[in-house]
C-alpha positions, -999 to +999 in steps of 0.1 A: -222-617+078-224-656+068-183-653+064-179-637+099-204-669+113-183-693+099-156-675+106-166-685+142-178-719+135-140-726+123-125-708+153-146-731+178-139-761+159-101-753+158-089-763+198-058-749+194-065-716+179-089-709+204-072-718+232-038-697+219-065-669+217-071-669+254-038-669+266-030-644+239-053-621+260-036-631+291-006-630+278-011-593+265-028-578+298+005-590+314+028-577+286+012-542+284+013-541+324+046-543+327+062-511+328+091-511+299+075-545+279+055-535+252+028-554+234+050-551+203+081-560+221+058-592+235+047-603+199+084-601+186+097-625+213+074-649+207+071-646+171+091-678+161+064-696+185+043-687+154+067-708+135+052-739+150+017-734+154-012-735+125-018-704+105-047-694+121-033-701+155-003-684+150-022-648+134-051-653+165-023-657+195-003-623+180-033-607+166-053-607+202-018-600+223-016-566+202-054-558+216-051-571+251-013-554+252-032-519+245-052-527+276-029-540+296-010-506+297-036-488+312-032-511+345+005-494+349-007-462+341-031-462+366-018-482+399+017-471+389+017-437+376+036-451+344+022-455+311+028-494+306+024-486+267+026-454+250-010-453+244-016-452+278+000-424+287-033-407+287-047-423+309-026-415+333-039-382+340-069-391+356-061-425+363-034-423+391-054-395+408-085-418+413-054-447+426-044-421+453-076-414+461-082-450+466-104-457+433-082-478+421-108-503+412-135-479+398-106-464+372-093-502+366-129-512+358-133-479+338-103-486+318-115-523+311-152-517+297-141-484+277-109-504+261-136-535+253-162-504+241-137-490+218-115-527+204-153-539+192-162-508+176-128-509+157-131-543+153-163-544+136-148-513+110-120-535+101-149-561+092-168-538+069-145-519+055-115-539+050-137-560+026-153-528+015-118-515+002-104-543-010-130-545-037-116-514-051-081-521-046-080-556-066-071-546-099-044-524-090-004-532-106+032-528-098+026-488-106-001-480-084+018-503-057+045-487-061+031-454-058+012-470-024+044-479-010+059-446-013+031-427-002+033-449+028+070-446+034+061-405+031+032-405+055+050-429+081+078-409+076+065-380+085+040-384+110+055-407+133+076-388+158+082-351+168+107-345+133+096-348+101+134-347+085+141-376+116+110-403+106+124-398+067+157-409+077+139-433+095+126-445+069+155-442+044+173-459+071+150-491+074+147-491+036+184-493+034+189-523+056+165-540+036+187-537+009+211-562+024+211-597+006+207-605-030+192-581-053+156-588-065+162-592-103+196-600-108+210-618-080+239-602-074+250-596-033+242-562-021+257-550+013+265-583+025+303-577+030+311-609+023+294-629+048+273-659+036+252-658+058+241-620+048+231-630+011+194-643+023+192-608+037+184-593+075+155-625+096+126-601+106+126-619+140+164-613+154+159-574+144+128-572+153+140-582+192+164-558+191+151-527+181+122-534+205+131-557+231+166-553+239+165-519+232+142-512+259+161-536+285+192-510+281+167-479+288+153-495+317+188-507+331+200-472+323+173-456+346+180-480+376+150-505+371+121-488+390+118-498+429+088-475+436+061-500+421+053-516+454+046-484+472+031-470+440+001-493+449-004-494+486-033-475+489-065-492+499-100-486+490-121-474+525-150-478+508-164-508+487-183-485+463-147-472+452-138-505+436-167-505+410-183-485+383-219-471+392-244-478+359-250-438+367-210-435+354-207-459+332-241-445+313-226-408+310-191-425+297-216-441+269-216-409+244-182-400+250-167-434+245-187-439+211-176-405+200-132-418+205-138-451+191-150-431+163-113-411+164-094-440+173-110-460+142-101-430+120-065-426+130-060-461+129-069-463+089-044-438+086-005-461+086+018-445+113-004-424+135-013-450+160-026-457+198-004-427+213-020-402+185-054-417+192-056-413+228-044-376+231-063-367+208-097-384+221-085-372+252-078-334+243-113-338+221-135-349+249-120-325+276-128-292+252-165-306+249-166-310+289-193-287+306-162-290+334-131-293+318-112-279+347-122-313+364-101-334+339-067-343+353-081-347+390-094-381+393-129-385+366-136-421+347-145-396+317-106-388+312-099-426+316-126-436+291-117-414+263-082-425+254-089-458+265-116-462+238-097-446+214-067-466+216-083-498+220-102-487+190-071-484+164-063-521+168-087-531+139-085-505+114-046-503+119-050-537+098-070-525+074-041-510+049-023-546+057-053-568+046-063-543+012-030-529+001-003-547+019+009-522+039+012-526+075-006-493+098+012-500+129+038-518+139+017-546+153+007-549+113+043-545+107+050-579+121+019-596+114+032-596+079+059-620+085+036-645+101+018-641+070+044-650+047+059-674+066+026-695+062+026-689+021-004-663+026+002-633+004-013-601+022-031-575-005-071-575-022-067-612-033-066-623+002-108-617+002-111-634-033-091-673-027-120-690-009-092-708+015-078-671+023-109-656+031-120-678+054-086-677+074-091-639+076-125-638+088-119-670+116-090-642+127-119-616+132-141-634+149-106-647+176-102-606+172-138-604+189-132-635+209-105-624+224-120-589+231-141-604+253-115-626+270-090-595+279-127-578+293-137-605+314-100-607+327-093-576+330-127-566+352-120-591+376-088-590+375-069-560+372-060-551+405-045-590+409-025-583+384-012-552+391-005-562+426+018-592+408+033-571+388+044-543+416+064-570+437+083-585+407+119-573+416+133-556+382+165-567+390+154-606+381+127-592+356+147-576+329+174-602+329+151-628+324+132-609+292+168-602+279+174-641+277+139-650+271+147-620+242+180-642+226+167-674+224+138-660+205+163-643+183+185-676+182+157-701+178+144-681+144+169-698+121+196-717+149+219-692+139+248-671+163+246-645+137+207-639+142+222-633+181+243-608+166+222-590+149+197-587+175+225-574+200+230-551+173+197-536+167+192-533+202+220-503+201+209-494+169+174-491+186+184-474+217+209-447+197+172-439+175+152-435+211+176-413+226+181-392+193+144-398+193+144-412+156+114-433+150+117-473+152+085-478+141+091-459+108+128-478+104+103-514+111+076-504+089+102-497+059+124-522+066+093-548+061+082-527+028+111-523+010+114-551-005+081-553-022+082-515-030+118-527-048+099-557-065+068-533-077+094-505-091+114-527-107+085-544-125+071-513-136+096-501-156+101-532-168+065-531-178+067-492-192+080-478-223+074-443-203+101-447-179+095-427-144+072-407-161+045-442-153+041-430-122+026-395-130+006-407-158-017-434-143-043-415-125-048-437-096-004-439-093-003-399-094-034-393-067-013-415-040+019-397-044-003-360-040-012-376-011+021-384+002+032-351-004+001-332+005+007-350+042+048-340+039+038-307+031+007-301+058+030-322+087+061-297+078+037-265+083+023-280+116+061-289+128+070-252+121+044-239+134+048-256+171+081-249+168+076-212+169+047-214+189+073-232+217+098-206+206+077-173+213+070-194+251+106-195+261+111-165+258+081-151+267+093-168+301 
């Protein structure tokens, strides 16, 4: 508790970093809003901003855009009928109903107190138990890293996504392109083809933009930009009550919300499940409990509460895994981990044990909590304002403009055409994966671990006279990979068993 104080007194005595952290929450809401921009599309644009700005500033301004970008989804999903983030796509079920019935408010203000409800519960389980864990984790070595990192490339693998065989090649994939540039130990050029340029290996930033930015610019130009926004939310509220939350509501949300920031923080521990797990699953939890379940889908605050808790609630201990073992849990995480590094902060258990570390990581909890309760205060009172903005932008001047916005981020990373390049080129790459519905965030989340999975393999055999066979005799190395392969195995079985299930349907109709 005294770090997490002073945590605070450093965040209010740092001007900048709190001010990025309010117009990170702005800045989110609006993102996550947007139908198409995503809060991890948001971060990687303005990612080399991060370049510029003060350590703490530049982790509190992407940190708090993740949170508020959760939230800001739920806006879409509920004025517009379309999920402005995957992990809203919950909420849509009850949410639009309530907009046509003209409740737009209630389901707005609904959506705001249960995403704050569930992002402070997660939050303060990120401040426990990242510290917690990390205690346990510091004495760990290249084996047992090793062993983390392929456990995580398994798990990732083979969670995120409908196909278990298509989030490994994912993975591979993303592993594979890390592999470009100068090899580890000895130097030599791998993959680079002969360009220069190649031997420093694939930027983080340029990639990042076009697996998640540009990508998503040719899916939305591919289904004709969406005109419909504007009459989406036309309907007014004929009654003033309609626009808020009664305390009679909000007190029977109280339980229920509790109970899927509970899920939310769970699946978030676990790297690759995510907000779009989360908030079915809350959802799906809290509608089999209902006394009324036939209600949910018709217009109820209780089916916008549940996944909007749980959701919000994955935020924090999605960074968990970064801050104890390294390894990012989302794809938020993911790219936190270059800002890390590009401020000479090495992410693992030694981040809680250098004084000058630890205090940097618990000023960006408290802008975490900070900025929780800037995205609430914004988001009660202004919602419907922004959802109104956002339904008369014209997409034909909207995605042209994030598309440039999108290649002078990738440019302005290193001043380099072939950073351009690359980002036009994993904007294919990432709209060939969507379609084929491959994962991206598995190919991100290996692509930003490979390297250090290479490092901590190479240096344990280094360190070994037992060969491979390390791996299987240190006890804390061999219960990681069970694990890995326990969740391969159990995923696989689950995979099969809903492809039957959908099998026996068809043609049963």
């Amino acid at each position: 508790m005294t770090d997490l104080i002073g945590g605070f007194i450093n965040l209010f005595s740092n001007t900048e970093a709190l001010l990025f952290t309010f117009l990170a929450a702005f800045v989110g809401i609006v993102a996550g809003a947007l139908p198409g921009l995503t809060a991890s599309a948001a971060i990687a644009m303005l990612l080399p901003l991060s370049f510029h700005l003060g350590p703490l500033t530049a982790l509190a301004f992407l940190y708090v855009i993740g949170k508020s970008g959760r939230y800001g989804g739920s806006i879409a999903a509920i004025l517009f009928n379309t999920p402005g983030t995957a992990a809203s796509a919950a909420t849509m079920q009850d949410g639009y109903p309530m907009t046509q019935r003209g409740e737009a408010g209630k389901a707005l203000k609904t959506a705001t107190l249960a995403s704050v409800v569930g992002d402070f519960f997660g939050e303060i389980v990120l401040i426990f138990g990242a510290v917690f864990i990390a205690g346990y984790t510091s004495d760990f070595g290249p084996t047992e890293y090793f062993c983390i990192y392929l456990m995580a490339f398994i798990v990732i693998g083979s969670v995120v996504g409908k196909s278990v065989v298509k989030g490994i090649l994912s993975t591979i994939l993303g592993a594979i392109v890390a592999m470009i540039g100068l090899d580890t130990i000895t130097g030599e050029p791998r993959m680079t083809m002969g360009v220069l340029e190649l031997e420093d290996g694939l930027a983080l930033v340029p990639l990042l933009i076009g697996v998640f930015v540009i990508s998503e610019i040719i899916i939305q130009a591919e289904q004709a930009a969406k005109h419909g926004l504007a009459e989406a939310y036309k309907i007014k509220s004929v009654d003033p009550s309609a626009d808020y939350l009664t305390w009679a509501e909000f007190r029977r949300c109280i339980p229920l919300m509790m109970r899927s920031s509970l899920v939310g923080s769970i699946i978030g521990m676990m790297p690759g499940l995510g907000s779009s797990v989360a908030c079915f699953v809350a959802y799906g939890e809290e509608k089999r409990r209902s006394k009324e379940p036939e209600k949910w889908g018709t217009g109820i605050v209780e089916g916008i509460a549940a996944p909007e808790s749980a959701n919000n609630a994955v935020s924090g201990p999605s960074m968990i895994p970064l801050l104890t073992l390294g390894i990012p849990g989302s794809t938020v995480a993911a790219i936190l981990i270059g800002v890390f590094l590009i401020h000479g902060i090495q992410v693992g258990p030694t981040i809680f044990t250098d004084p000058t570390s630890r205090e940097l990581i618990f000023s960006l909890f408290a802008a975490g909590l900070v900025g929780i309760a800037a995205y609430g205060v914004m988001g009660y009172w202004g919602g419907p304002l922004i959802g109104r903005m956002i339904a008369y932008l014209p997409a034909r001047l909207l995605y042209p403009f994030i598309f440039l916005t999108a290649i002078a981020a990738a440019y302005s990373s290193r001043a380099s055409i072939l950073d351009v390049m690359i980002a036009l080129l994993f904007g294919i790459v990432g709209y060939v994966m969507r379609r084929t519905e491959f994962s991206t965030a598995a190919f991100v989340i290996a692509f930003v671990l490979a390297k250090n999975a290479e490092e901590a393999f190479r240096q344990a055999m280094l360190l070994s006279d037992d060969g491979i066979l390390i791996f299987v005799k240190e006890p804390v190395a061999l219960a990681f990979l069970v694990v890995g392969v326990a969740v391969l195995v159990l995923r696989s079985v689950s995979v099969s068993r809903q492809g039957r299930k959908a099998a026996v349907a068809r043609q049963a109709a």
